[in-house]
Every structure is written in C-alpha cells, then in structure tokens.
N, C-alpha and C positions, 0 to 999 in steps of 0.2 A: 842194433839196439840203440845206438845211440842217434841217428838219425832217426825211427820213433820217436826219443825223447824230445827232443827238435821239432818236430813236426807238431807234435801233443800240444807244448804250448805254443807256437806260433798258431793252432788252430783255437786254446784257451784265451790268446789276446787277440786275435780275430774277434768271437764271439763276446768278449766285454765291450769291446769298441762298438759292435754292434746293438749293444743292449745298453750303450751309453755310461758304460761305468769307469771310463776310464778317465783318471784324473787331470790328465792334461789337453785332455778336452775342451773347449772355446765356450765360455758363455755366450752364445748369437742372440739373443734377444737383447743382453747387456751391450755387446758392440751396436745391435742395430741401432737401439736409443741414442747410445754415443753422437754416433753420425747423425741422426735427424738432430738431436738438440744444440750439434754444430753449427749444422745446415742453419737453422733456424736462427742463432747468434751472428752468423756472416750476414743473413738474410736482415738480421732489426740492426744491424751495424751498415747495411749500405744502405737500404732505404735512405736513411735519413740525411745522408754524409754524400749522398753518392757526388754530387758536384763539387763538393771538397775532396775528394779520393780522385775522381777524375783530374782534378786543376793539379793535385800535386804530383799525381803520376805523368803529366803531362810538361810539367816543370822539370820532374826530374828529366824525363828524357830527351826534351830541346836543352839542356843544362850540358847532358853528356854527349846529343852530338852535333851539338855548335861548339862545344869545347875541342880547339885544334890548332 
C-alpha cells in the first residue's frame, strides 16, 4: 500500500512537470533574453574600446612576465 502511495505521486509530479506547472521551473525565454542582451552589451563595449582592451591586456601580461 504504501509503495502505491509512492508511485501515485511520483507519477502526479511527473505529469505537472509535464503540463508545466511546476513552480520551480526556469523561465527560458527570460534567461534567453538575458544572454543575448549580454551578448550585445560586451559586443557595443568592445567595438568601440577594442584597441584600448587589447593595449591593456597586453600590458598587463608583458608586466607579469617580464616581472622576475
């Protein structure tokens, strides 16, 4: 009897998970957005910078290994 009862719901939250009713479920359209409107903030940040991001990533690491 008690493995019935077991089974009943494990096969009750099965089926909400399936029907999408389960609360801790992922918004995926909200994280897609996330990541593209990332994407797109790295993308208008290096455009414009990118030979100032290059000189100083470039500084830093002749800095650390020339340093010895």
């Amino acid at each position: 009897m008690r493995g019935y009862a077991y089974l009943t719901a494990a096969l009750a939250a099965l089926a909400a998970r399936v029907r999408g009713e389960d609360p801790e479920r992922g918004d995926v359209p909200g994280w897609v957005m996330i990541t593209v409107m990332t994407a797109a903030l790295v993308l208008a940040i290096l455009i414009p910078f990118r030979a100032a991001i290059v000189d100083a990533v470039t500084n830093a690491l002749s800095s650390v290994t020339s340093a010895g």
